[in-house]
N, C-alpha and C positions, 0 to 999 in steps of 0.2 A: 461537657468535656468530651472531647473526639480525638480517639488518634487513628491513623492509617496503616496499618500492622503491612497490609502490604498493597499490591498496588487495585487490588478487586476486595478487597476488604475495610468495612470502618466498623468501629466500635465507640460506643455510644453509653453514657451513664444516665439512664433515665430514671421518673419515679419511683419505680419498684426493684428493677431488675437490670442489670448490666449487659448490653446488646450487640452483639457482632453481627452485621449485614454482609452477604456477598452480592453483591447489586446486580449481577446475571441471573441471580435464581432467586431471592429472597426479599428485595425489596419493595416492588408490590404488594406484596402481603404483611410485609412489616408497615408502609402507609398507611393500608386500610385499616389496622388495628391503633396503628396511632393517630388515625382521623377522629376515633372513637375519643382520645383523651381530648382532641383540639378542639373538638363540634362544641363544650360546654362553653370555652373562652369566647369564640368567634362566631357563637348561633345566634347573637340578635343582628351583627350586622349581614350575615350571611342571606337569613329569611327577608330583610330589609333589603339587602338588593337582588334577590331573587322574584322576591314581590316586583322590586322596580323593573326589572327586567321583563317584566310577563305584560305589567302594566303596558309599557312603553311600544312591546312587539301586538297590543292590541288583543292580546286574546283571552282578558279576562270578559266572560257575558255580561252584558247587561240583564237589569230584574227585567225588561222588556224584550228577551231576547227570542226570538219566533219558534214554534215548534218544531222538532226536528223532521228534514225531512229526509226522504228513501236514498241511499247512495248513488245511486245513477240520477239526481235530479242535483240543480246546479244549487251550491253550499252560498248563503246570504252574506256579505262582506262582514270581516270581522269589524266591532263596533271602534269607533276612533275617539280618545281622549282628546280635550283641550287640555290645556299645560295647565290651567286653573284646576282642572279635574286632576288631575295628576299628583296636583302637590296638596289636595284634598285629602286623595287615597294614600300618599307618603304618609300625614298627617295621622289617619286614621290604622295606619298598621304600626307606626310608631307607639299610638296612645295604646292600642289594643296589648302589643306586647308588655310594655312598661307596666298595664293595671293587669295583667294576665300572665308573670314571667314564668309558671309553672308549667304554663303550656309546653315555654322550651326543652323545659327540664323532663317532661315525659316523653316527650320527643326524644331528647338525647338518651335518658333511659331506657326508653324500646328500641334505639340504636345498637344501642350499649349492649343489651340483653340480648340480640339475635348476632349479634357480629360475635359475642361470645361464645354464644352453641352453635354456630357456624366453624370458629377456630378448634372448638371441644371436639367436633366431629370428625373435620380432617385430622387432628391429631390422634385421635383414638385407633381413627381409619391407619393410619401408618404407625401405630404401637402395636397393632393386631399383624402387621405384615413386617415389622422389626424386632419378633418377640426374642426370638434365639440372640440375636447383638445386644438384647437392652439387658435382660436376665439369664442365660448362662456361657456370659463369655467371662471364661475363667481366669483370665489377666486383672480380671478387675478385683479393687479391694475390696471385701465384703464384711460383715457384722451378722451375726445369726445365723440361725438353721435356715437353708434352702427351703425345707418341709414347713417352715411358718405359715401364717394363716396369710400375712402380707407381705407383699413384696416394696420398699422404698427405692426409688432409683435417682440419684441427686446428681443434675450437670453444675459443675461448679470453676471458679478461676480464683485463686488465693490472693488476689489482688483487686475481688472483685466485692465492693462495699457492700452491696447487699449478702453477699454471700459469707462475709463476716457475721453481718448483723444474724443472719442466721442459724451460725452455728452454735450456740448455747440453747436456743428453739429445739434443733435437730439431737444434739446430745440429753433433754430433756425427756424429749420423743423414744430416746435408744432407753434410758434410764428408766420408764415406765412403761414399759411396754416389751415382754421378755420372748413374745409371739410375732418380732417385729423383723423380716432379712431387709440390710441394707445395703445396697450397693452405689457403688463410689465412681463417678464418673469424672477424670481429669478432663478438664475442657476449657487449656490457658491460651484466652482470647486476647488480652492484655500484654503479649509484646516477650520479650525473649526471657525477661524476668520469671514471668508466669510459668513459659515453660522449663525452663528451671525447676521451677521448685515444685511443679508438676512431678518433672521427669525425676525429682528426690524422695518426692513421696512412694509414688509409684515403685523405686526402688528397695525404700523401708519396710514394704513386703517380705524381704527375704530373710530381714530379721525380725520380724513378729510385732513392727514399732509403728507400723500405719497409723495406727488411730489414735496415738499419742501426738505422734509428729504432724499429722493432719489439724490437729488441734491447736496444735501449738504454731503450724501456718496461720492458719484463719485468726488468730486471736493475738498475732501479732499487730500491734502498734504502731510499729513504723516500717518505713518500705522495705519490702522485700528481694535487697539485691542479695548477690549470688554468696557474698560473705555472711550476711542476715541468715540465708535459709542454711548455712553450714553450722553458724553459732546454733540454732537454733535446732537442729537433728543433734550437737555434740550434748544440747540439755535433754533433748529426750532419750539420752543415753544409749545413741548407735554409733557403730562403729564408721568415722570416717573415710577410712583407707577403704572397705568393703564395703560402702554406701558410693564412694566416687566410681569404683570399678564396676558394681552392679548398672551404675548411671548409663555406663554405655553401651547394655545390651543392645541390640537390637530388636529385643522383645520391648523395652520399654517408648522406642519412638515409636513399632508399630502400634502399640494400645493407645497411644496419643489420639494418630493416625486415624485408628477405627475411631474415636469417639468422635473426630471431627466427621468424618463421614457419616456415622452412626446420627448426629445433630444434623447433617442438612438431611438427611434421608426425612428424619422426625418437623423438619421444617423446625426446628429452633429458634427462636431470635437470642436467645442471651441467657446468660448467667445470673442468676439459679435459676431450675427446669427442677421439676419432680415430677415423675411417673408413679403412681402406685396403682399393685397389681394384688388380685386376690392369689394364692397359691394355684390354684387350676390354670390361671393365666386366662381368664374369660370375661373378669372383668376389670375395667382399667378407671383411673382420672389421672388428670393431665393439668398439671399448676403452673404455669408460667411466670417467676419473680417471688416477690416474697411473701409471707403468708403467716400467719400466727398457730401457736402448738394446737389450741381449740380447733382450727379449719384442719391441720394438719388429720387431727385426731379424726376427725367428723369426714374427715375423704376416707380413711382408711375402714372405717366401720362401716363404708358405703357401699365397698368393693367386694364386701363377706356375703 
C-alpha cells in the first residue's frame, strides 16, 4: 500500500514497520536495507545468473590454469567455453544449489548481519549528535522521571498498523517498569488525517489527558477521520472547546515540524522508531519497526 503525501514523499506499509521515503536524501539507504528482505526470495536465481554471467564473459579459471605470472609480463588469454561446456556449468550450479540451499541462506544471513550493524552505527552515530532534540525537548509528551535509569523514545503515526500493534507492548513496558522515562514522538506520515489527530494529541497536553487520549488513538478500530479523533478526545474526557483552540498554537505545528526534521536528521525510514538511552545519555540502541516486550526489555538492560 503507497500513497504520495506529497510530491517528494511516499509512504510505504511494509513487514514490520510503516515507511515514509524522501527520495532526494533517503532512498538509497532505504534500498539497501530492503535488498536485505529481497536477497532471500530472489538469491537462487540471482547467483544463477551471476554465475552465468562470469561463465559467459570467460573468466572463470580453468583446474589447468598457468601460474601466475609478474605484472609487467603479458596476462595468458582468458580460457573460452563451448556452449556444451556452458550448459554443463548452468547444470552443475543448478544441482549444487538445489542439494546445498543453506548455503544461500548463510549467505543471505551474513548479508543481513553486517548491513544491520552497518545501519546500528550510522544511527547511533547521529543519536550521539541529535541528543538534545531526541531527549530534552520540552514540547514533547513524556511519562516518568527524567532522572530514570532509561530513556524510551517512540516515533509514531496513529494511522500507522504497526504502531497500533504495538501499543499495548509499549503500555506493558510503562506498567512494569517504574525506572522507565518515555518520550512521545508525533510523526503523522499518513496524510492529513494523521496530522490531525497528531496535532490533537499534542494539544491534550494542556489538560493532563496525553496518555489516555493517545491510547485510545492507537486502539482505535476504525479510520481515523477528524470527527473519529473528536468522538474519541470527548471519551477521554477533554474538554472540546479548549482542545480545538489549543490545536492551533503555533507551538503545536512547530513540534510536528522538529520531529519531521529531527527523523531525517536520525535517517528514519518509518513508523515505529524506538531510541533507548541510558540516563547519562552514553549509551544508546536503535529499533527500527516492531519488536516484542522481551527485545524491548533486553535493549533497555543493555544500555545500563
Amino acid at each position: 500500500m503507497k500513497c504520495l503525501l506529497q510530491s517528494n514523499w511516499m509512504c510505504e506499509i511494509r513487514d514490520d514497520y510503516c515507511v515514509k521515503i524522501r527520495y532526494s536524501e533517503t532512498l538509497l539507504n532505504y534500498q539497501r536495507r530492503d535488498f536485505v528482505k529481497r536477497l532471500l526470495k530472489f538469491s537462487t536465481v540471482a547467483c544463477a545468473l551471476s554465475m552465468s554471467a562470469v561463465i559467459f564473459a570467460g573468466t572463470i579459471p580453468s583446474a589447468a590454469s598457468p601460474t601466475p605470472v609478474p605484472p609487467q609480463a603479458p596476462q595468458p588469454a582468458a580460457p573460452q567455453f563451448t556452449a556444451d561446456q556452458v550448459t554443463q556449468l548452468h547444470q552443475i550450479i543448478r544441482d549444487y544449489l538445489v542439494s546445498n540451499p543453506n548455503v544461500l541462506v548463510q549467505a543471505s544471513q551474513a548479508l543481513q548481519a553486517q548491513q544491520e550493524q552497518k545501519m546500528q552505527s550510522v544511527a547511533i552515530a547521529a543519536i550521539q549528535n541529535n541528543k538534545t532534540e531526541l531527549f530534552d525537548d520540552s514540547n514533547s509528551p513524556t511519562l516518568g522521571s527524567k532522572t530514570a535509569a532509561a530513556t524510551l523514545v517512540e516515533f509514531y503515526d496513529y494511522q500507522c498498523g504497526h504502531c497500533k500493534q504495538m501499543a499495548p507492548i509499549i503500555e506493558k513496558l510503562i506498567g512494569s517498569d517504574k525506572n522507565l522515562h518515555v518520550i512521545f514522538k508525533e510523526l503523522p506520515i499518513f496524510g492529513e488525517n494523521s496530522k490531525f489527530a497528531a496535532e490533537a494529541a499534542l494539544a491534550s497536553e494542556k489538560q493532563g489527558k496525553f496518555y489516555v487520549f493517545h491510547n485510545l488513538l492507537l486502539s482505535s478500530n476504525s479510520a481515523l477521520t477528524k470527527e473519529k479523533v473528536m468522538q474519541l478526545a470527548k471519551h477521554a474526557g477533554l474538554n472540546i472547546a479548549k482542545l480545538k483552540l489549543e490545536m492551533r498554537s503555533p507551538a503545536i505545528d512547530n513540534e510536528i515540524r522538529a520531529n519531521f526534521k529531527l527523523a531525517q536528521a536520525l535517517q528514519l525510514v518509518g513508523t515505529p522508531t524506538f531510541v533507548i538511552s541510558n540516563e547519562a545519555k552514553t549509551s544508546f540502541r536503535y529499533i527500527p519497526g516492531g519488536t516484542s516486550l522481551d527485545e524491548l526489555q533486553k535493549q533497555i538492560q543493555a544500555v545500563g
